[in-house]
N, C-alpha and C positions, 0 to 999 in steps of 0.2 A: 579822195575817192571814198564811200560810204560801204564799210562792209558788211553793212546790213540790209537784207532784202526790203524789197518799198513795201511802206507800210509797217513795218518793224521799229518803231523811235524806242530808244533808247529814255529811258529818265533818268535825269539828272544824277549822277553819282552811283549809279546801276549799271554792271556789264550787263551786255545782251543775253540771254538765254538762247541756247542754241536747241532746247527742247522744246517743239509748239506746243503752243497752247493747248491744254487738256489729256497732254499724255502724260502719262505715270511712270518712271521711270522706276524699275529696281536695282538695285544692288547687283552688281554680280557674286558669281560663290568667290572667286579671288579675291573679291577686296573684302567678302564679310569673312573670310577664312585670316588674312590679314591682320585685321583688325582681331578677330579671336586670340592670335598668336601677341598681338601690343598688350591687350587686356591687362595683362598681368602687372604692367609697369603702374595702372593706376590703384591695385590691390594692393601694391606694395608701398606707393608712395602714403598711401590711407593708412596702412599698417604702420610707416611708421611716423608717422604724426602722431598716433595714439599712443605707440611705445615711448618714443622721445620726447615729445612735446608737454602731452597732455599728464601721462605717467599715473595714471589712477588706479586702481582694484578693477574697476569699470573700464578702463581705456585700457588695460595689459590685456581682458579679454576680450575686447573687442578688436584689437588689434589683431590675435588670435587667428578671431572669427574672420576676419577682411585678410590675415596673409594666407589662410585652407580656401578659401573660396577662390581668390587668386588662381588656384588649381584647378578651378573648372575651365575657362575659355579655351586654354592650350591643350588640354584634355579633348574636348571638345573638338579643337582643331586635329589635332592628332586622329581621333576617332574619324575623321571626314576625310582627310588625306587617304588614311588605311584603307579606308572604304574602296576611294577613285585610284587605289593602288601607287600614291605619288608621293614623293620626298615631302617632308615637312620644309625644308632648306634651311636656310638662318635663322630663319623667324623661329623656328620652333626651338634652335639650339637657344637663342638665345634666350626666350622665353622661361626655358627649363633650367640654364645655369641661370636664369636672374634669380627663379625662385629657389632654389637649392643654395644660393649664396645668402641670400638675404634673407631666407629660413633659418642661417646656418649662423648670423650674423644676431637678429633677433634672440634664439636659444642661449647663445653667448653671453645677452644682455640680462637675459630673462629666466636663466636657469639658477 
């Protein structure tokens, strides 16, 4: 049985789109609120490449630079929750002890 409407084929190694042709889909606030709150895990993974890895004059500030920016997304998120008056939930704990850990982790190395 063919779950796609007639006239819908499929190519070869391509699921279907279940959004027609020519519509534009956006984001909702939940997933880009979501993804605000993960943000941080890729600021941090960045931070510490340049800490650990790289280890330069140039890479200790840059690393810096990339674990304080980290602090905008969840900010960010935080600010849009407050707004719509709603829990941040996990996401945001988490968010905030990642950064508070691995700030805390970084200064450690770095101080």
């Amino acid at each position: 049985m063919n779950a796609l409407p007639a006239g819908h084929a499929c190519p070869a190694g391509r699921a279907p789109s279940l959004i027609p042709k020519g519509e534009h889909v956006t984001p909702s606030r939940e997933t880009v609120v979501r993804n605000l709150w993960a943000a941080p895990s890729l600021f941090i993974a960045a931070a510490f490449i340049a800490f650990i890895l790289v280890r330069s004059d140039a890479a200790v500030r840059a690393g810096w630079i990339l674990y304080f920016l980290g602090w905008l997304p969840p900010l960010i998120a935080l600010a849009i929750c407050t707004a719509r008056k709603e829990s941040p939930g996990p996401g945001g704990a988490f968010a905030f002890v990642a950064l508070i850990a691995f700030g805390g982790i970084f200064w450690l190395n770095h101080a």
